[in-house]
TORZA-12197 format. One line per 5 residues: number of its first residue (from 1); their letters; for each residue z negated, y, x of C-alpha. Coordinates in Angstrom, 2 decimals. Layout:
N
NUM) A) Z,Y,X | ...
***
This chain:
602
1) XXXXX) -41.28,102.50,132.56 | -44.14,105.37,133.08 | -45.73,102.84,135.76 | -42.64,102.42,137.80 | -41.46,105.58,138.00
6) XXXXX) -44.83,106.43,139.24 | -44.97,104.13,142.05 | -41.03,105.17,142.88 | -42.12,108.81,143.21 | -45.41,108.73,144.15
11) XXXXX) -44.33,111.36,147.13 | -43.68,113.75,144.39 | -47.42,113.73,143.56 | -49.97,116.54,145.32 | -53.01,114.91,146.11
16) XXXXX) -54.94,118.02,146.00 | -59.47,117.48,145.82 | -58.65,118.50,141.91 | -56.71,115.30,141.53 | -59.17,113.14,142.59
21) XXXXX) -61.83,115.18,140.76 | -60.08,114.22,137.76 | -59.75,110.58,138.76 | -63.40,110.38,139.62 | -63.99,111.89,136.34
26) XXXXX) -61.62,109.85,133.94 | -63.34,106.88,135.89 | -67.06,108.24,135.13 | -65.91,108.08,131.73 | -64.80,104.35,131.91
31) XXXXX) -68.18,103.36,133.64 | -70.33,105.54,130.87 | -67.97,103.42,128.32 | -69.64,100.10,129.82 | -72.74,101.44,129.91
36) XXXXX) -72.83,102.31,126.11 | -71.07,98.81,125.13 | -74.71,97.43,124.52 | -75.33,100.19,122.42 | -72.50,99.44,119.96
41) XXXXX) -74.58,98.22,117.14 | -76.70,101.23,117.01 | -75.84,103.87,114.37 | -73.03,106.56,115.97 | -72.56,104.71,119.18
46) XXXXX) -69.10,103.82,118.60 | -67.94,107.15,118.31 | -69.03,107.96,121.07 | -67.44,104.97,122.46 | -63.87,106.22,121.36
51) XXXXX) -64.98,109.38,122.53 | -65.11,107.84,126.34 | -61.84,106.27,126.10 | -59.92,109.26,124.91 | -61.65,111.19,127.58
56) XXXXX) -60.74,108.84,130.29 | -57.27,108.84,128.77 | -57.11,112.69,128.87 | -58.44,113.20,132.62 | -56.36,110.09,134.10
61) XXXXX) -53.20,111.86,132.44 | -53.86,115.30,132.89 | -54.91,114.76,137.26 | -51.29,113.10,137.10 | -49.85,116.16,134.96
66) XXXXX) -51.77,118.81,137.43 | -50.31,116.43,140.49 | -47.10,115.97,139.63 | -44.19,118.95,141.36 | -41.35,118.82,138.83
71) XXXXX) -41.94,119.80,134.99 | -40.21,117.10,133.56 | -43.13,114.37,135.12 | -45.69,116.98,134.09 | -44.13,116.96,130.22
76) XXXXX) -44.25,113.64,130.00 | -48.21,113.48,131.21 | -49.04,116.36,129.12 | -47.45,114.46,125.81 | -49.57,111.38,126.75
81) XXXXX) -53.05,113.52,127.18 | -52.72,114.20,123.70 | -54.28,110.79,122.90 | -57.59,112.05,124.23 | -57.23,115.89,123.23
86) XXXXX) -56.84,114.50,119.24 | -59.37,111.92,119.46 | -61.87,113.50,121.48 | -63.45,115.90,118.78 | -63.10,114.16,115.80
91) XXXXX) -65.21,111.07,117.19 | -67.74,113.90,118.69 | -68.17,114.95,114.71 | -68.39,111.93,113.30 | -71.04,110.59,116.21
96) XXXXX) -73.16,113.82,114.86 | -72.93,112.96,111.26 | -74.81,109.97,111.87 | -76.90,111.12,114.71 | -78.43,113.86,111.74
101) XXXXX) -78.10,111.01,108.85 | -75.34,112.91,106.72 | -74.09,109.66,105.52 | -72.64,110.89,102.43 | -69.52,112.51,104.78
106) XXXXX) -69.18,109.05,106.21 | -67.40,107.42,103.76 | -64.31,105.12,104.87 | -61.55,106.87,103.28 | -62.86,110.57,104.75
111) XXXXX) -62.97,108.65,108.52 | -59.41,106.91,107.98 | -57.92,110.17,106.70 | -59.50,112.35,109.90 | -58.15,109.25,112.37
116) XXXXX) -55.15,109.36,110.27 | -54.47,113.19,110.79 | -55.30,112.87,114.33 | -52.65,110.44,114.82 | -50.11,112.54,112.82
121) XXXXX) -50.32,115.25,115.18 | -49.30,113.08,118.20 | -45.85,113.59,116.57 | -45.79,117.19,117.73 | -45.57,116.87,121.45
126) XXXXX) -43.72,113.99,121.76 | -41.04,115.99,119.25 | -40.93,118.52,121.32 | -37.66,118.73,122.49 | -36.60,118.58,118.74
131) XXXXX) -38.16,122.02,117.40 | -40.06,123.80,120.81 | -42.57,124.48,117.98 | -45.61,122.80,119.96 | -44.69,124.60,123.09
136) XXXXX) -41.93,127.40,123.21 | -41.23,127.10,127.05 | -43.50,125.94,129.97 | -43.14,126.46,134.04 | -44.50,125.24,136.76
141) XXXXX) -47.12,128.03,138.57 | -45.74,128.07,142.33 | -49.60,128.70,143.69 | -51.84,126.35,142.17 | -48.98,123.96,140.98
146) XXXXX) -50.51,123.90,137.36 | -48.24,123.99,134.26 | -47.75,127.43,132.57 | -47.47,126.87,128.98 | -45.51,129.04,126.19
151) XXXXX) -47.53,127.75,122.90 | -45.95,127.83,119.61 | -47.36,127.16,116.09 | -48.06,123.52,116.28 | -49.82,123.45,119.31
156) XXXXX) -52.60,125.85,117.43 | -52.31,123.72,114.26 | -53.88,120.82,116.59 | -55.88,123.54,118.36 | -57.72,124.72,114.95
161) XXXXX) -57.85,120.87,114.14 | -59.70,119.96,117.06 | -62.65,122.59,117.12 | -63.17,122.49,113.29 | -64.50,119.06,113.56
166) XXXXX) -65.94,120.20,116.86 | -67.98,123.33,115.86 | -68.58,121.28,112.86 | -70.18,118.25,115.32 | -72.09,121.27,117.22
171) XXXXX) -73.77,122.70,114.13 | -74.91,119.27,112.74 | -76.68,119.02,116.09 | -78.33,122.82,116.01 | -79.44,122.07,112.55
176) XXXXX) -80.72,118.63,113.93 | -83.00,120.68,116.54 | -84.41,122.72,113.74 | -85.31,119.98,111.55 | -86.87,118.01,114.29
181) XXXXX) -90.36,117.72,115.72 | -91.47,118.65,119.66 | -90.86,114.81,119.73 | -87.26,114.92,119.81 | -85.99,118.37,120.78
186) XXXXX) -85.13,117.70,124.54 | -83.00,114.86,123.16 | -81.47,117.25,121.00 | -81.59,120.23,123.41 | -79.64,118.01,126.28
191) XXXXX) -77.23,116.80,123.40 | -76.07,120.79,122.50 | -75.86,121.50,126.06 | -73.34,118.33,126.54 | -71.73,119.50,123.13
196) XXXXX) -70.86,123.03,124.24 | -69.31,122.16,127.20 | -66.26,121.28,125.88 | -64.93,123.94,124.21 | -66.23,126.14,126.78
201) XXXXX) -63.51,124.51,129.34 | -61.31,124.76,126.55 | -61.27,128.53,126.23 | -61.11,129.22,129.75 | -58.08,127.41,129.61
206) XXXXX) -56.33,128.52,126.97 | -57.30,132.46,126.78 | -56.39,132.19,131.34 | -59.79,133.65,132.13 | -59.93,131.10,134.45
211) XXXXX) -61.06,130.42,138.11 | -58.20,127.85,139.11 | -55.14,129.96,137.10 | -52.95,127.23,134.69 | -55.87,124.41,135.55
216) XXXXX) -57.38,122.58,132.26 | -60.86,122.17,132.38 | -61.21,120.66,129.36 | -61.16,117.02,129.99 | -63.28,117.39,133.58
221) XXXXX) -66.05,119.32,130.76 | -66.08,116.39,128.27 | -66.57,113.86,131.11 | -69.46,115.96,131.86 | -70.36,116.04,127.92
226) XXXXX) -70.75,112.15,128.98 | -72.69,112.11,132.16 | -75.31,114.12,130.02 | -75.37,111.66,127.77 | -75.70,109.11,129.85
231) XXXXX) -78.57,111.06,131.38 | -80.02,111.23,127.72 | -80.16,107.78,126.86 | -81.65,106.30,130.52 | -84.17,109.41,130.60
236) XXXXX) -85.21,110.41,127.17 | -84.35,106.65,125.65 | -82.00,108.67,122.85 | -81.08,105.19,121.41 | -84.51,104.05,121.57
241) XXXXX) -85.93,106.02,119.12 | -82.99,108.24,117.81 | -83.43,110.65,114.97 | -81.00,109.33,112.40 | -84.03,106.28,112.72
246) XXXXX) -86.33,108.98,111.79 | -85.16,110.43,109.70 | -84.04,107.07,107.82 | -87.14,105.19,107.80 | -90.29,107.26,108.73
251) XXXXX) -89.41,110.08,105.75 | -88.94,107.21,102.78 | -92.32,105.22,104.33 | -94.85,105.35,101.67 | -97.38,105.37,104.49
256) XXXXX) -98.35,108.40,106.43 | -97.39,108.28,109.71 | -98.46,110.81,112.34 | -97.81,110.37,116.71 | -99.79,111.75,118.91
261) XXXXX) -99.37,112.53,123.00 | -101.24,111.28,125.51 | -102.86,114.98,125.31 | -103.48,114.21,121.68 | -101.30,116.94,120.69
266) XXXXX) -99.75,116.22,117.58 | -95.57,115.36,117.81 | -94.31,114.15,115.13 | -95.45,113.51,111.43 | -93.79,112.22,107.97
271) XXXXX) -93.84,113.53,104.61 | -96.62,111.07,103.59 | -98.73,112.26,105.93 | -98.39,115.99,105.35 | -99.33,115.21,101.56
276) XXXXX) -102.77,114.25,103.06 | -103.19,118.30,104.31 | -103.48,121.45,102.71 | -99.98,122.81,102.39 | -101.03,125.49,104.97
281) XXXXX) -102.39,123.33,107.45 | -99.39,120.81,107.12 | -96.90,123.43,107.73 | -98.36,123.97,110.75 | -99.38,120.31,112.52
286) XXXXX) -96.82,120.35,115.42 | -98.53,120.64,119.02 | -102.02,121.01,116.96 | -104.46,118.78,118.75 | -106.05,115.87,116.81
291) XXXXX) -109.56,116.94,116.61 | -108.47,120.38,115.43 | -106.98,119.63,112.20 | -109.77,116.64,111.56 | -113.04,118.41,112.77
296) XXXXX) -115.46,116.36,111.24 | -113.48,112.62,112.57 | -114.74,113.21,116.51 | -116.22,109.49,116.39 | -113.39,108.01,114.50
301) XXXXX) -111.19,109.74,117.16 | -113.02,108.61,120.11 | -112.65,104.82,118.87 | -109.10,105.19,118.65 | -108.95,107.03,122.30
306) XXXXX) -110.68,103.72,123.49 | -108.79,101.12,122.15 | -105.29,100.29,122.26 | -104.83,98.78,118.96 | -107.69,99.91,116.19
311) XXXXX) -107.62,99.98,112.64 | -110.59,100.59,110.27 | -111.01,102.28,106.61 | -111.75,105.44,105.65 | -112.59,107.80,102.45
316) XXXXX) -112.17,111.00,101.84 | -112.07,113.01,98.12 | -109.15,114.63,96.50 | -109.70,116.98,93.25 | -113.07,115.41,92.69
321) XXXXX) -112.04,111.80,92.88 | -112.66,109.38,96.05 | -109.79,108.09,97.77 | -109.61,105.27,100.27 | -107.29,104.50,103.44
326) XXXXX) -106.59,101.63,106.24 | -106.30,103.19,109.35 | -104.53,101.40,112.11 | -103.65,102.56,115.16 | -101.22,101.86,118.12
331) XXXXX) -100.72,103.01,121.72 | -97.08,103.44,122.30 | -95.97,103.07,126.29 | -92.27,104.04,127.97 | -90.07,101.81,129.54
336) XXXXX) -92.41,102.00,132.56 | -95.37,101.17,130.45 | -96.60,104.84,130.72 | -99.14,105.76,127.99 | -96.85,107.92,126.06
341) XXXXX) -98.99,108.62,123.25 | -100.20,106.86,119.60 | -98.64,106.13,116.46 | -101.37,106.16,113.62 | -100.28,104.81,110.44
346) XXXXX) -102.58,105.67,106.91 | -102.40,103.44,104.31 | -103.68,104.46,100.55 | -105.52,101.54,99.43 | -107.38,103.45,96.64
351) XXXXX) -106.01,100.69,94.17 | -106.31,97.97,95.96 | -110.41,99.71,96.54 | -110.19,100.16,92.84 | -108.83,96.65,92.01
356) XXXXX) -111.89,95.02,93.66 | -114.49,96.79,92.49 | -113.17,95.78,89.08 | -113.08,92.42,89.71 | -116.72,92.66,91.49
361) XXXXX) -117.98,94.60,88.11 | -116.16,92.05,86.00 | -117.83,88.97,88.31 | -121.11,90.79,87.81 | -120.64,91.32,83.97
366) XXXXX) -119.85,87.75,84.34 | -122.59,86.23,86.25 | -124.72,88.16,84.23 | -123.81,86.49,81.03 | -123.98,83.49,82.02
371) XXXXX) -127.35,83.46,83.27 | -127.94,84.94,79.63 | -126.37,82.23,78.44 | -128.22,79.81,80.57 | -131.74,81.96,79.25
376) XXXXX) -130.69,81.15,75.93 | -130.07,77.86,76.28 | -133.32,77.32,78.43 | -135.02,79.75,75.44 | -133.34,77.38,72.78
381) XXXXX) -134.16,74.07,74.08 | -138.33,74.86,74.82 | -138.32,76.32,71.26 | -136.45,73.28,70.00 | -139.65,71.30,71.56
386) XXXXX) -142.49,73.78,70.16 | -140.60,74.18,66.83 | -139.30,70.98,66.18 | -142.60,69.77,65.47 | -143.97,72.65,63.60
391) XXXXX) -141.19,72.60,61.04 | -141.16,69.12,60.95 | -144.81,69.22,59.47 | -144.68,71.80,57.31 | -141.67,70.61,55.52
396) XXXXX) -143.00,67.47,55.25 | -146.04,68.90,53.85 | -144.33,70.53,51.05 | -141.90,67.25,50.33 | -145.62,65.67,50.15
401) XXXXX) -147.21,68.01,48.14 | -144.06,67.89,45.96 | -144.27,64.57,45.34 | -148.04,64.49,44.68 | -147.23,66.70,41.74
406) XXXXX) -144.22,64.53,40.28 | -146.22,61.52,40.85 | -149.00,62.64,38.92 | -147.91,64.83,36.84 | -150.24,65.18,33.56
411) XXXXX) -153.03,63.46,35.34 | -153.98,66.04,37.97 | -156.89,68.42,37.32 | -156.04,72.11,37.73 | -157.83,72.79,40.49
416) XXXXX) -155.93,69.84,42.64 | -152.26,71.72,41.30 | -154.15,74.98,42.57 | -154.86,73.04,46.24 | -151.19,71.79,46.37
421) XXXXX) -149.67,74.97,45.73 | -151.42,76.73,47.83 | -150.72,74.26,50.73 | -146.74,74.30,49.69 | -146.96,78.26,49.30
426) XXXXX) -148.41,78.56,53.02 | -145.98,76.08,54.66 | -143.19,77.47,52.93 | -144.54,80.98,54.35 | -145.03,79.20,58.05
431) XXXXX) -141.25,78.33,57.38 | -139.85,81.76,56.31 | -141.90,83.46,59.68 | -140.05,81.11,62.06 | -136.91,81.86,60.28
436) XXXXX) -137.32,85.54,60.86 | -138.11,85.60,63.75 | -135.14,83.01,64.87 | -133.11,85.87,63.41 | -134.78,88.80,65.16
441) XXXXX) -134.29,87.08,68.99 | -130.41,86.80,67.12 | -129.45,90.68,66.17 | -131.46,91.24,69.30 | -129.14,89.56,71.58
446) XXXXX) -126.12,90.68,69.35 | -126.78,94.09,68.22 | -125.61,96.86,70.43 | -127.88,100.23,69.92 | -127.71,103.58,71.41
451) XXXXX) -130.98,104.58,73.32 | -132.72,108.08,71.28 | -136.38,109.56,71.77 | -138.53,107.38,70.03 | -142.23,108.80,67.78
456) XXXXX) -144.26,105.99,69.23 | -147.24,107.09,67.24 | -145.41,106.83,64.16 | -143.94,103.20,65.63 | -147.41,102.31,65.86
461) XXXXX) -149.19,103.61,62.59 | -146.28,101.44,61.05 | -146.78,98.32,62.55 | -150.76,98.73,62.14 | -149.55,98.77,58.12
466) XXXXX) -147.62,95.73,58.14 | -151.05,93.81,59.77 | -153.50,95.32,57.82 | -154.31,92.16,56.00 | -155.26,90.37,59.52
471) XXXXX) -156.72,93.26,61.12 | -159.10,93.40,58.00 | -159.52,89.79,57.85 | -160.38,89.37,61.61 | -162.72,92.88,61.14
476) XXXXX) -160.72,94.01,64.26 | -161.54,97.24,65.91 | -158.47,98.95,67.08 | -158.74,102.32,69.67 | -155.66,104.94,69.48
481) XXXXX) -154.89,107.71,71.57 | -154.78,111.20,69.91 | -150.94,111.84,71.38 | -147.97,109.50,73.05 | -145.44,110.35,75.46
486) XXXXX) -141.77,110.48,75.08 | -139.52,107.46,75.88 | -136.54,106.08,75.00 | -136.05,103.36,72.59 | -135.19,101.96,69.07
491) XXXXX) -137.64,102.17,67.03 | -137.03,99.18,64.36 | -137.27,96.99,67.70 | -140.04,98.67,69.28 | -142.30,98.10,66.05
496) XXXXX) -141.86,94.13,66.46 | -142.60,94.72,69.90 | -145.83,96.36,68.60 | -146.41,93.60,66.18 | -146.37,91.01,68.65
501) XXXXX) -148.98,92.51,70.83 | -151.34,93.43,68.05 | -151.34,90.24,66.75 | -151.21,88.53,69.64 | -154.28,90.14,70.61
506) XXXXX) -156.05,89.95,67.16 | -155.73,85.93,67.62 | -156.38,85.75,70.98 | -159.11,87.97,71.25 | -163.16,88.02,70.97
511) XXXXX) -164.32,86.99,67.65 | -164.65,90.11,66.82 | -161.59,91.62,68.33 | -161.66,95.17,70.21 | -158.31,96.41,70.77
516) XXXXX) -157.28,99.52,72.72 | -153.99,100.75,72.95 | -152.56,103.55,75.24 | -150.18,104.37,77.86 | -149.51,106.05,81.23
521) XXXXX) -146.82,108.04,83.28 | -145.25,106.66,85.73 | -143.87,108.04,89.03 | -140.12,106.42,89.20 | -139.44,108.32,85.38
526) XXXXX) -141.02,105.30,82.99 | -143.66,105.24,80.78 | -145.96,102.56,80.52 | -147.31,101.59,76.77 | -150.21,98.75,77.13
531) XXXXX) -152.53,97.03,74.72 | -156.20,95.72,76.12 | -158.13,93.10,73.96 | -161.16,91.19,74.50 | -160.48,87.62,74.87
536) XXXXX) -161.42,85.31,77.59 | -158.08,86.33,79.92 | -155.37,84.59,81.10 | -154.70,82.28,84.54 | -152.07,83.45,86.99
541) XXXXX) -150.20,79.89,86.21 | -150.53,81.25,82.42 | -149.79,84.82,83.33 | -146.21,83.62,84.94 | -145.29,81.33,82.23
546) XXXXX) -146.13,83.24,79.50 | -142.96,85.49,78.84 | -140.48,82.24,79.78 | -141.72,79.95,77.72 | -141.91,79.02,73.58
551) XXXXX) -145.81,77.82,74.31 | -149.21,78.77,72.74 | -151.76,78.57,74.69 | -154.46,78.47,72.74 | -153.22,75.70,70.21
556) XXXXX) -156.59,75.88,68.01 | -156.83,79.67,67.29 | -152.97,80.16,67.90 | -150.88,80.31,64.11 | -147.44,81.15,65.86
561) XXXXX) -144.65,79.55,66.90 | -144.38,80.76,70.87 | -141.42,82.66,69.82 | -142.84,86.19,69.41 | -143.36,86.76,73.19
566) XXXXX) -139.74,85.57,73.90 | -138.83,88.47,71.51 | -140.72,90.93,72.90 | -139.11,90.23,76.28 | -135.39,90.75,74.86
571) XXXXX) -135.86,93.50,72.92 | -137.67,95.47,76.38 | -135.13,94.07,78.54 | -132.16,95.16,76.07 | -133.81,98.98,75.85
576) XXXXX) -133.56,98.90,80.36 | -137.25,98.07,80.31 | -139.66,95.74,81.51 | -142.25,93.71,80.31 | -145.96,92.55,81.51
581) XXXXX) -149.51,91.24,81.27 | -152.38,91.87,83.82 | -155.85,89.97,83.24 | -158.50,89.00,85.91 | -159.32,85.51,83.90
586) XXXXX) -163.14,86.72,83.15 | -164.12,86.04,80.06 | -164.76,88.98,77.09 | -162.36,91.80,79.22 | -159.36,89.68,77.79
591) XXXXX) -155.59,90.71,78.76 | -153.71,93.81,79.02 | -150.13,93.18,77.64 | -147.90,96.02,79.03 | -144.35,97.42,78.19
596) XXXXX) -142.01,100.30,80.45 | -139.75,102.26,78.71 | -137.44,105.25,80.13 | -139.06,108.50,80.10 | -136.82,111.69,78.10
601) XX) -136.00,113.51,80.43 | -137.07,117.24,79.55
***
């Protein structure tokens, strides 16, 4: 019906340059509607979308309104403009809300209810006739052929309704700029522009402090509102990398995230990263350069200025403890593949850092025990050879001796009882050594001790007590220093470590043994404790196998078991020592039998 009568009285229609302007305008708005279609999925776009459509709606009806030359036709276009003039703001303020992510307003029931109240207002106009309450009276203005309007109280109701959700739509978008980095803001800048330019038109029009008296610029500014747009997304890619992305997914990153310029001027950072910064110096990032706020990186920035992709890891310490990060970085190019700048992401990978050197302590605690394990078992089976035998015999001599007795019993002068005790008493002795010192090497390899300043002199004077019967008996000459140095030790293990050597060198030395003992500092904070006797010396074959191995090697003058040096090796090794023997294999200047022990520090 509205079709035909506008092709019967389409000579009742001024085709004035403002007519078409409109009609070049509503159809702007139908082409920017196409040109946002492949936009629709993004966040906001299809607002804006109904935002087109109403605006094309308003200027196609209102350049037939301003054409038309009786007020009955102009009515009738005016009543059907009203589907852009209610639609128009409300999808502008609802295109903000999720342009600034203030998701928690766009909830379905608030958007039906705003839709809803738009629609309800469409019954105003179109009731006109009914009440005059949307406009009182309206005339046709004889130079400029626009419509004068009387307005009454429902015209303002839908006047108030549209800018609230307007203004509302503008001050999402000023916040927006504030909250923004250098990044954005001429995305945001170009977006208030387009935003004000509505409601500019508006007021010219309805306050007549206008150019072109009784014309509506209103729709003719929102189809401007969408050429800027337009302009937005093909120049500053607005849908590309719009803020409600930022502010959605590079703020709730757990990894710091910082993008740089082609100038290296800082643009844009996320919370993450400002966490890594001084609260100072993070306030106060934006349009820093690079090298500024990291002044001692300038290598680790020029190797991400020469590649395009780079990633390596770095440290750095917080509050005393060391921190650890993967560094990867990324040159970002424009739709022209323009170096635009760099995104450089920081990962914390302090506990994944932390997590391996556990597992490489834990491996080495590990490895370590097993090739204790693998000593013991090595230490085991060569004493189970050198042992074997030993036990073997002197059990056997003491079953024999045993049985000598039983068998003759009664018959047996005293003085062959007095023989076969003595041989059981000494093999039984033989036995009880080997036993204690099997259970030495044990509580040795067991027992955890704490390390304390040792009195080696008193260590010493001890163990010289407990041999006094061989040193007599071997009319051994033993040489002491008048004082010792401090080390660290334990001393119940150190004086079996002292009994070894001693005896070690009272057997193995001259026939009439000379024994000096002493000790040395040394330069890496040891001391060295040695013993010299005078026997005929050792090989280097001998000299290499002597601490490994359960062998004497000197089976005629020899009366242990090849244990003791095994012992003396342990117990060193267990106090963070080191064991030793140096001899030049001449005859009568013997062996020098050596332990290192940490120095106290003073």
């Amino acid at each position: 019906m509205v079709m035909n009568n506008l092709v019967q009285n389409i000579s009742e229609y001024i085709m004035s340059p403002l007519f078409f302007l409109l009609l070049v305008g509503g159809l702007i708005s139908i082409i920017t509607f196409f040109f946002l279609i492949r936009f629709r999925k993004t966040p906001g776009v299809k607002y804006w979308l109904i935002w087109q459509v109403a605006t094309a709606i308003w200027a196609f009806t209102y350049a037939f309104e301003f054409a038309a030359t009786d007020i009955e036709t102009k009515i009738m276009w005016s009543k059907f403009s009203y589907f852009g003039i209610v639609y128009c703001a409300v999808s502008f303020f609802f295109f903000s809300l999720e342009f600034s992510s203030s998701e928690r307003f766009l909830k379905k029931k608030f958007i039906v209810a705003l839709y809803s109240i738009a629609s309800l207002l469409l019954i105003s106009p179109f009731t006109n006739d009914l009440h005059h309450l949307h406009w009182k009276s309206y005339s046709i203005n004889p130079e400029t052929n626009a419509t004068n309007y009387v307005y009454g109280p429902f015209f303002w109701l839908i006047f108030v309704f549209s800018y609230l959700p307007l203004i509302a739509g503008i001050v999402n978008v000023i916040l927006l700029y504030f909250r923004l980095s250098t990044f954005y803001k001429k995305q945001i800048t170009l977006l208030f522009v387009a935003s004000l330019l509505p409601p500019i038109g508006n007021l010219i029009y309805v306050f007549q402090v206008n150019p072109v008296p009784g014309f509506d610029w209103t729709p003719f500014t929102f189809i401007l509102t969408g050429i800027l747009i337009a302009i937005n997304i093909s120049q500053y890619k607005m849908f590309d990398l719009v803020p409600f992305a930022r502010n959605k997914l590079i703020d709730i990153i757990p990894d710091a995230i910082l993008i740089v310029d082609k100038a290296l001027r800082i643009a844009d950072y996320n919370l993450a990263m400002s966490k890594l910064f001084e609260q100072s110096v993070a306030q106060k990032l934006i349009g820093k350069r690079i090298e500024r706020i990291l002044p001692h990186r300038e290598k680790l920035i020029r190797e991400i200025i020469r590649h395009d992709n780079f990633r390596t890891e770095i440290s750095r310490e917080y509050d005393g403890e060391m921190c650890y990060f993967d560094l990867q970085s990324t040159t970002l190019y424009d739709h022209r593949k323009q170096q635009t700048g760099r995104l450089v992401v920081i990962k914390d990978i302090t506990q994944r850092i932390q997590a391996e050197e556990s597992v490489r302590l834990t491996n080495l605690r590990l490895t370590n025990e097993i090739k204790e394990k693998e000593k013991l078992i090595v230490d085991l089976d060569a004493f189970s050879h050198t042992v074997a035998h030993d036990l073997k015999n002197m059990l056997g001599a003491i079953v024999s001796a045993s049985n000598l007795i039983k068998s003759g019993f009664g018959n047996l002068p005293d003085e062959d009882i007095l023989e076969i005790n003595d041989l059981i008493n000494l093999s039984a002795t033989k036995t009880m050594h080997i036993t204690k010192e099997l259970l030495t090497l044990a509580s040795v390899r067991q027992q955890e001790i704490q390390l304390k300043p040792i009195n080696m002199q008193k260590v010493v004077l001890d163990s010289l007590t407990r041999l006094k019967d061989m040193i007599s008996g071997k009319s051994a000459q033993i040489s002491l220093p008048q004082s010792w140095p401090d080390a660290l030790g334990y001393e119940a293990w150190l004086e079996e470590v002292w009994i070894n050597y001693l005896s070690n060198a009272i057997k193995y030395g001259g026939d009439l043994p000379v024994i000096e003992l002493g000790s040395e500092l040394l330069a890496d904070e040891k001391v060295k404790f040695w013993i010299k006797d005078n026997g005929k010396g050792l090989a280097n074959d001998e000299m290499a196998s002597l601490f490994n191995k359960f062998t004497r090697l000197d089976t005629l003058k020899a009366e242990g078991h090849g244990l003791g040096l095994s012992i003396v090796k342990r117990i060193v090794e267990k106090l963070n020592g080191e064991v030793g023997v140096e001899s030049k294999n001449i005859p009568g200047e013997g062996c020098t039998f050596y332990f290192i022990l940490p120095k106290v520090n003073s």
